[in-house]
C-alpha positions as CSV (number, residue, x, y, z in Angstrom):
1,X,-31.4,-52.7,136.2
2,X,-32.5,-52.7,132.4
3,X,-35.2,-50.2,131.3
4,X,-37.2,-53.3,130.2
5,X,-37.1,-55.1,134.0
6,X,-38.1,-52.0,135.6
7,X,-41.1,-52.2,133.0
8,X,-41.5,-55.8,134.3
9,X,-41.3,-54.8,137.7
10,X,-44.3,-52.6,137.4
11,X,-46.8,-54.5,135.9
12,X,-49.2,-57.4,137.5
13,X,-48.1,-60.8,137.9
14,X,-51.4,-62.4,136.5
15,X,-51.1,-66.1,137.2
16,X,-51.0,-65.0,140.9
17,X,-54.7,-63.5,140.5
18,X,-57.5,-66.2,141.8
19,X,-60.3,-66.1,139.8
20,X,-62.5,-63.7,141.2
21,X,-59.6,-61.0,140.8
22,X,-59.1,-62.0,137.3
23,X,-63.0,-60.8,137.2
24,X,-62.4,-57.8,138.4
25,X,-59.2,-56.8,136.3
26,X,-61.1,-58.3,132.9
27,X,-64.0,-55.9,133.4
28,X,-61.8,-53.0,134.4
29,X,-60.8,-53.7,130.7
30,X,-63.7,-53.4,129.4
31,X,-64.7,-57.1,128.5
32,X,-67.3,-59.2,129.0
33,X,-67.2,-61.8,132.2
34,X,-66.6,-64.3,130.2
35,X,-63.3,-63.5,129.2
36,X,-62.5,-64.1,132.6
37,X,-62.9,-67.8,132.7
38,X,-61.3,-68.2,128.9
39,X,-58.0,-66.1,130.3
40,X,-58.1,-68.3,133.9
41,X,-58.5,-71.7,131.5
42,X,-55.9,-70.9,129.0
43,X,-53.4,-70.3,132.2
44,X,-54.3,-72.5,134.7
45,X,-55.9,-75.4,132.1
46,X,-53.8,-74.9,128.9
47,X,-50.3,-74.3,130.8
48,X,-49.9,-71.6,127.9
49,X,-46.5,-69.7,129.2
50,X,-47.6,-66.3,126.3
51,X,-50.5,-64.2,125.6
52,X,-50.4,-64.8,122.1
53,X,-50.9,-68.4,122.5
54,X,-54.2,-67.8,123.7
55,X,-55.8,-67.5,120.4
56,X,-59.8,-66.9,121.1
57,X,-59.0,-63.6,122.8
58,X,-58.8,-61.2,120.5
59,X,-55.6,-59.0,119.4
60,X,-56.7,-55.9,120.8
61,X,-57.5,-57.3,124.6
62,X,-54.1,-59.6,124.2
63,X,-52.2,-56.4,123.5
64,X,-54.0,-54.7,126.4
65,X,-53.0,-58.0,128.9
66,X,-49.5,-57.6,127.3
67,X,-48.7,-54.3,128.7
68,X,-50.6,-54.1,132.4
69,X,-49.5,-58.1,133.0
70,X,-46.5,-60.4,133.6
71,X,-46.8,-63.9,132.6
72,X,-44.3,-65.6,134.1
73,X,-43.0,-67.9,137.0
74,X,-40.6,-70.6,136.6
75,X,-38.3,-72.5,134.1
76,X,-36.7,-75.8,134.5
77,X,-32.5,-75.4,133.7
78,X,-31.7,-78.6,134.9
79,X,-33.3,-82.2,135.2
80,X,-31.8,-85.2,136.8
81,X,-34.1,-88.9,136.6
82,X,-33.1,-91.6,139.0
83,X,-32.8,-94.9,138.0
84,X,-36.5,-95.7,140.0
85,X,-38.3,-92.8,138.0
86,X,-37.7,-90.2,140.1
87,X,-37.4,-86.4,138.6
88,X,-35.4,-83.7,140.3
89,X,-35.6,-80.3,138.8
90,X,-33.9,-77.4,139.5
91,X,-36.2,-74.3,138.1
92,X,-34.9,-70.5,137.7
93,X,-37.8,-67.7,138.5
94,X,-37.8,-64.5,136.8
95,X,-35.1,-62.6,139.2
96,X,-32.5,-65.4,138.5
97,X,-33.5,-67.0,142.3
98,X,-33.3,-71.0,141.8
99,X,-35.7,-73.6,143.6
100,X,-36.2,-77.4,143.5
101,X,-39.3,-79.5,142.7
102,X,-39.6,-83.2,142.4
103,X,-41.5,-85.5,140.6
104,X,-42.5,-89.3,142.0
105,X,-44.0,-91.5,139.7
106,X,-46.3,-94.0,142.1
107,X,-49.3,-96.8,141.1
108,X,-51.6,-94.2,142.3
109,X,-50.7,-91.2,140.2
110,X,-47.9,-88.6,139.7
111,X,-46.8,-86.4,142.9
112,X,-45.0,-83.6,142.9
113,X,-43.0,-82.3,145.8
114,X,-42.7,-77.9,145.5
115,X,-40.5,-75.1,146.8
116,X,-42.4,-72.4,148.5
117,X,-39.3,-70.6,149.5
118,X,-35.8,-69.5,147.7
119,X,-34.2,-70.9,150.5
120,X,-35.4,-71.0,154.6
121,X,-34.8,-69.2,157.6
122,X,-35.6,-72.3,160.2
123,X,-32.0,-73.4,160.3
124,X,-33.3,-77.4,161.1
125,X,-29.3,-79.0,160.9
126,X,-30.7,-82.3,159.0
127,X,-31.6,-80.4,156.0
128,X,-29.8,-78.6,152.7
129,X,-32.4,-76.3,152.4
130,X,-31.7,-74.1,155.0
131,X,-27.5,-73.7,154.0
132,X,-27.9,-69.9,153.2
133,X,-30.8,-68.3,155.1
134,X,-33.8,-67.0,153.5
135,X,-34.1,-65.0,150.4
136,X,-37.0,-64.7,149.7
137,X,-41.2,-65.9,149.5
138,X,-42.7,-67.5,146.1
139,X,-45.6,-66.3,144.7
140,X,-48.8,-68.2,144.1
141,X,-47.8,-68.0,140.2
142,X,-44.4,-69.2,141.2
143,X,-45.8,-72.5,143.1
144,X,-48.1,-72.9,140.3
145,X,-45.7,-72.9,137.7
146,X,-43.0,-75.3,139.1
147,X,-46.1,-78.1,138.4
148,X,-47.2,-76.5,135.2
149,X,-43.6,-77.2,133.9
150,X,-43.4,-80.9,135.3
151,X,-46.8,-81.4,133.5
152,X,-45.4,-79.7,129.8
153,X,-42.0,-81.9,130.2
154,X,-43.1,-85.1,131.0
155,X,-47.0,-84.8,129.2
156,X,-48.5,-86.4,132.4
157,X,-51.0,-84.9,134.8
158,X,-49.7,-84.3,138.6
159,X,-52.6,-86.1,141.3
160,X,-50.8,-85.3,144.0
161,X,-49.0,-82.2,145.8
162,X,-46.5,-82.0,148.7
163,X,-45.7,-78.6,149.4
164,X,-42.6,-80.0,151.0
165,X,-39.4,-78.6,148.8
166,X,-37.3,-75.7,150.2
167,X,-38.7,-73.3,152.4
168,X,-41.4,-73.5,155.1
169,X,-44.5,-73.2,154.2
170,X,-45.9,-71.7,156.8
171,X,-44.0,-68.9,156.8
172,X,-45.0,-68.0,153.4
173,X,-48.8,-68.4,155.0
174,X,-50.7,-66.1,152.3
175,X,-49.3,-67.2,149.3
176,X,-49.2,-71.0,150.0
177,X,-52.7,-70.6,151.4
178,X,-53.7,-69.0,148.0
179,X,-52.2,-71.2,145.5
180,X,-54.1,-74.1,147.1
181,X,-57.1,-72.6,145.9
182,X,-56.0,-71.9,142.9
183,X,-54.6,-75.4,142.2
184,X,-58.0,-76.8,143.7
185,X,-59.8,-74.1,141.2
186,X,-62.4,-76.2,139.4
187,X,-61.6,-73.2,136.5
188,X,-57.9,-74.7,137.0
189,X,-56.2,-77.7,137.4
190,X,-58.7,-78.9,139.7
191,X,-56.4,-80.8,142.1
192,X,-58.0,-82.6,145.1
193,X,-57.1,-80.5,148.4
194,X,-57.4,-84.1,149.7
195,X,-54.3,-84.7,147.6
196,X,-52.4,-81.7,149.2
197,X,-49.6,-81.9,151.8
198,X,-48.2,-79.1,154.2
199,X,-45.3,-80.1,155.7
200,X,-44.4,-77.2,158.4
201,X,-41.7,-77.5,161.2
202,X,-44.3,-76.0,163.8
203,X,-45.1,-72.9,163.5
204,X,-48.0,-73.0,166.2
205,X,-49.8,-69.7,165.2
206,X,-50.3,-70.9,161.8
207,X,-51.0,-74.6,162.7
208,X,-54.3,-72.7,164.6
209,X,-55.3,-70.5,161.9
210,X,-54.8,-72.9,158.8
211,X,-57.4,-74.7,161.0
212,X,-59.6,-72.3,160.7
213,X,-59.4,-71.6,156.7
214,X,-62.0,-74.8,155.7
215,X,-59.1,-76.6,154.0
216,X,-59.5,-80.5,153.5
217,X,-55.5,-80.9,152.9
218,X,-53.2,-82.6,155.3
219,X,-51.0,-81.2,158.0
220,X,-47.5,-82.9,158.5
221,X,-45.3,-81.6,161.2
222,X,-41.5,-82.1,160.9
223,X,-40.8,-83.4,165.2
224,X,-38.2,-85.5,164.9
225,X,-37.5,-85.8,168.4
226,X,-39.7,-86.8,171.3
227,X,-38.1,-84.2,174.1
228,X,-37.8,-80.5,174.1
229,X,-34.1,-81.0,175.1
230,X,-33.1,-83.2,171.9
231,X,-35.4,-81.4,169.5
232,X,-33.6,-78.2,170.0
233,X,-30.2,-79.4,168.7
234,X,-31.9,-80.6,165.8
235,X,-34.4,-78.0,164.8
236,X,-33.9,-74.1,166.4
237,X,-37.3,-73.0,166.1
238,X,-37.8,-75.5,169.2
239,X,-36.5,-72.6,171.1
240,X,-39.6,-70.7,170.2
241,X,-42.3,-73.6,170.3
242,X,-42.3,-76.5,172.7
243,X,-43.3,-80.0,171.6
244,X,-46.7,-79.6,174.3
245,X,-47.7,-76.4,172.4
246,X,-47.2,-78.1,168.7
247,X,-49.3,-80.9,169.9
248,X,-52.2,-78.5,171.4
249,X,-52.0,-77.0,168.4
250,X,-52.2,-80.3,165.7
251,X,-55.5,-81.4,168.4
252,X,-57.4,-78.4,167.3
253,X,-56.1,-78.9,164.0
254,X,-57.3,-82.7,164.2
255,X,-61.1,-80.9,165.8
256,X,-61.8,-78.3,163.6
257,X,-60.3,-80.7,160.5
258,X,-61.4,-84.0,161.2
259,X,-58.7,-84.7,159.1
260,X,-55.4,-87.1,160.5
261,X,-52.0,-85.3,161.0
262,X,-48.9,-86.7,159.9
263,X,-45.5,-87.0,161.8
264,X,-42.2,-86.6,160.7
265,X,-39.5,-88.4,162.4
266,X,-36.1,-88.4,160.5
267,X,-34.1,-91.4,161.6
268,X,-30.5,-89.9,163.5
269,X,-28.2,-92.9,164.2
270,X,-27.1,-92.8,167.8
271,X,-29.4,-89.4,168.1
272,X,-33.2,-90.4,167.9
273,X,-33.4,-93.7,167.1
274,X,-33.8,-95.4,170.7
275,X,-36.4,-97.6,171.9
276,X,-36.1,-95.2,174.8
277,X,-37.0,-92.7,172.3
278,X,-39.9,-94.8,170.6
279,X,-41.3,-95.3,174.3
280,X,-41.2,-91.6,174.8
281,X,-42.9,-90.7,171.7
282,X,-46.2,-92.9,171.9
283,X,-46.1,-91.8,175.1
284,X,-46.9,-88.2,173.4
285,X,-49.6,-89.1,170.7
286,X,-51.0,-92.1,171.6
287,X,-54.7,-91.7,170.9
288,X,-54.7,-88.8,168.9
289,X,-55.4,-89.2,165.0
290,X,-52.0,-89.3,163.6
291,X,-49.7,-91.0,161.3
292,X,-46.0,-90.9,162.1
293,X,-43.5,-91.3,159.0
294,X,-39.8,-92.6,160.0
295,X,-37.5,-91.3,157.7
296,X,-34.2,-92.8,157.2
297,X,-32.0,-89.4,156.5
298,X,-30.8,-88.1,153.7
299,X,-26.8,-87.1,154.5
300,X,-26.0,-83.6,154.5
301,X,-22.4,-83.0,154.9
302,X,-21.8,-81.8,158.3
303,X,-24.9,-81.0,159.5
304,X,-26.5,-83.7,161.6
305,X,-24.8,-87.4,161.2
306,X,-25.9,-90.3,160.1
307,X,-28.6,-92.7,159.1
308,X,-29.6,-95.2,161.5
309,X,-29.4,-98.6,160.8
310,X,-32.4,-100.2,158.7
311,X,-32.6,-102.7,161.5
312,X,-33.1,-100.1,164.3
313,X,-35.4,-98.3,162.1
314,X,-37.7,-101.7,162.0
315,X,-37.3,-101.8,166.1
316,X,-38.2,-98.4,166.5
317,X,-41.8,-98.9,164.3
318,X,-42.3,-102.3,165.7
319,X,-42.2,-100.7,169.2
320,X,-44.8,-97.7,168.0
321,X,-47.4,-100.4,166.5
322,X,-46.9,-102.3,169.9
323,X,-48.4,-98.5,171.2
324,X,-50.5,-98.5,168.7
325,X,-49.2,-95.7,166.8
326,X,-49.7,-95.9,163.2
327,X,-46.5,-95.6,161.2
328,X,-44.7,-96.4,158.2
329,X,-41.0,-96.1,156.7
330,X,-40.9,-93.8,154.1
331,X,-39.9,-95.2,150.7
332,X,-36.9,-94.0,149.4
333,X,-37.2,-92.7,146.2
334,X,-34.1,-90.5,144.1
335,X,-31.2,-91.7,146.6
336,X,-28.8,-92.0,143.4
337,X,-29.6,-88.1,142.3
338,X,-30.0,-85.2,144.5
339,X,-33.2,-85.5,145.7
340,X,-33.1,-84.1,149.5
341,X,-34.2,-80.8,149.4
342,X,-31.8,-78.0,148.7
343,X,-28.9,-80.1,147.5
344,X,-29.1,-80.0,143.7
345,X,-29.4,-75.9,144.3
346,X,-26.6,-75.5,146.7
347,X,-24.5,-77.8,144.4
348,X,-25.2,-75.5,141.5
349,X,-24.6,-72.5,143.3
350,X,-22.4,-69.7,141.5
351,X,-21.5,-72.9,139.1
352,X,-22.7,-73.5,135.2
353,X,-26.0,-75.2,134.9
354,X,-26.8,-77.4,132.3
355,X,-29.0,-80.7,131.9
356,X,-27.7,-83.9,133.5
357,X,-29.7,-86.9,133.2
358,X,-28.2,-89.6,136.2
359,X,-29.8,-92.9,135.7
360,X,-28.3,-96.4,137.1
């Protein structure tokens, strides 16, 4: 390690701060409050990626910031756009460590699908992200920044956020919890936390005590299965949590919330896709306040199968809105780019990056 990274290494990664520790770090400075909510604004407002760009501080506290603070996070090193709109990036944080974001371009505004993970430990087999284990947590700064760059490169503001890329979120619980007050920051961006997605395999423990932080975002859970027994080829961390405690868990969710949970069921030809299957899971949430989402899945070579067939797909949700279950089919969106999660990353691993744009 360089002389100058173990410089880096020591000081503070200031994007992470909220704004009430930014407070307390500008008057252990010696400067006014005020200068608080200019530094905050110019980050998390501006998108400025330098101290010196922030031009109504003076020279003598932006030297100061310079040499106690990091300002850094993530750069985009690759970009592929579908032929429907659809952005992939592939972003490199400050240790070299690559992640994915996504950009999706809808009639209702611009949503943005995050990392909060350099890879994942959950091992589900239906998903790229997990090829490689865990390396690591993001910070705040590092969520932060992965839509701070979408918003410089395309000049468009992000409405929406799904927090949904690799990793799982839940098992980064401090940091994800933090950067969605900082994205929902009326100092910052300002983001609706009505706008904000978790998407978390199950992790009961933090199912219960996200309930209990006075969020207004929404909770998807990644099922999949209807059964114990089939969700634990799919997804090992059913040998931990059974499909009765997940549920317990999304009802006190759904009490101390008020606030609708969202399903996740990816669509596994001859695996999951039965009525039988459909039957069995209305059985489990019918009347509770949920949403399931079928999703016809994205192939990951030799991990789970394949897709079902669109037409079973349609059987399957006509026979959940015959129980009453409210459920869509999730649009496909990026199919002729990399867009599952974790496959642009793993494809560029130990290979030269370089921008690609693939459009049809």
């Amino acid at each position: 390690m360089t002389e100058t990274q173990n410089i880096q290494q020591n000081k503070i990664d200031i994007k992470s701060l909220n704004y009430e520790e930014l407070e307390q770090c500008v008057l252990k400075m010696g400067q006014k409050p005020f200068r608080a909510k200019q530094l905050y604004q110019w980050m998390h407002q501006n998108l400025v990626t330098s101290f010196d760009e922030m031009t109504n501080l003076s020279k003598e506290f932006r030297a100061g910031l310079e040499q106690e603070y990091t300002l850094h996070g993530a750069r985009i090193i690759q970009r592929q756009v579908s032929s429907d709109g659809t952005n992939k990036f592939l972003m490199e944080l400050s240790d070299g460590n690559h992640v994915e974001s996504v950009l999706m371009k809808y009639h209702h505004g611009n949503s943005v699908c995050i990392s909060t993970q350099v890879g994942c430990r959950m091992g589900c087999r239906f998903c790229a992200s997990t090829v490689g284990g865990l390396i690591r947590s993001l910070t705040p700064s590092e969520m932060l920044d992965q839509i701070y760059e979408i918003q410089r490169t395309v000049g468009e503001r992000v409405s929406n956020i799904i927090l949904m890329g690799i990793g799982e979120p839940l098992d980064n619980y401090e940091n994800v919890v933090k950067f969605i007050r900082m994205i929902s920051d009326e100092h910052g961006l300002h983001i609706s936390q009505r706008n904000i997605t978790i998407s978390t395999c199950g992790l009961v423990e933090q199912i219960r005590r996200l309930a209990d932080e006075k969020l207004t975002i929404t909770l998807a859970i990644s099922l999949h299965a209807p059964n114990d027994a089939l969700r634990k080829e799919m997804m090992p961390v059913a040998n931990k949590y059974t499909i009765s405690e997940i549920l317990d868990a999304c009802r006190y969710y759904i009490e101390k919330t008020n606030r609708r949970i969202t399903f996740e069921y990816s669509m596994v030809e001859g695996k999951n896709d039965g009525l039988s299957q459909a039957e069995e899971l209305s059985g489990l949430l019918k009347g509770m306040n949920c949403h399931v989402n079928l999703i016809p899945l994205n192939p990951v070579e030799g991990r789970m199968g394949q897709r079902s067939m669109r037409s079973k797909i349609e059987e399957f949700k006509l026979l959940l809105e015959r129980n009453e279950i409210n459920v869509t089919i999730r649009r496909e969106m990026g199919r002729d780019i990399d867009a599952a999660c974790g496959q642009l990353r793993n494809k560029n691993k130990g290979g030269k990056l370089h921008e690609s744009i693939c459009q049809d």
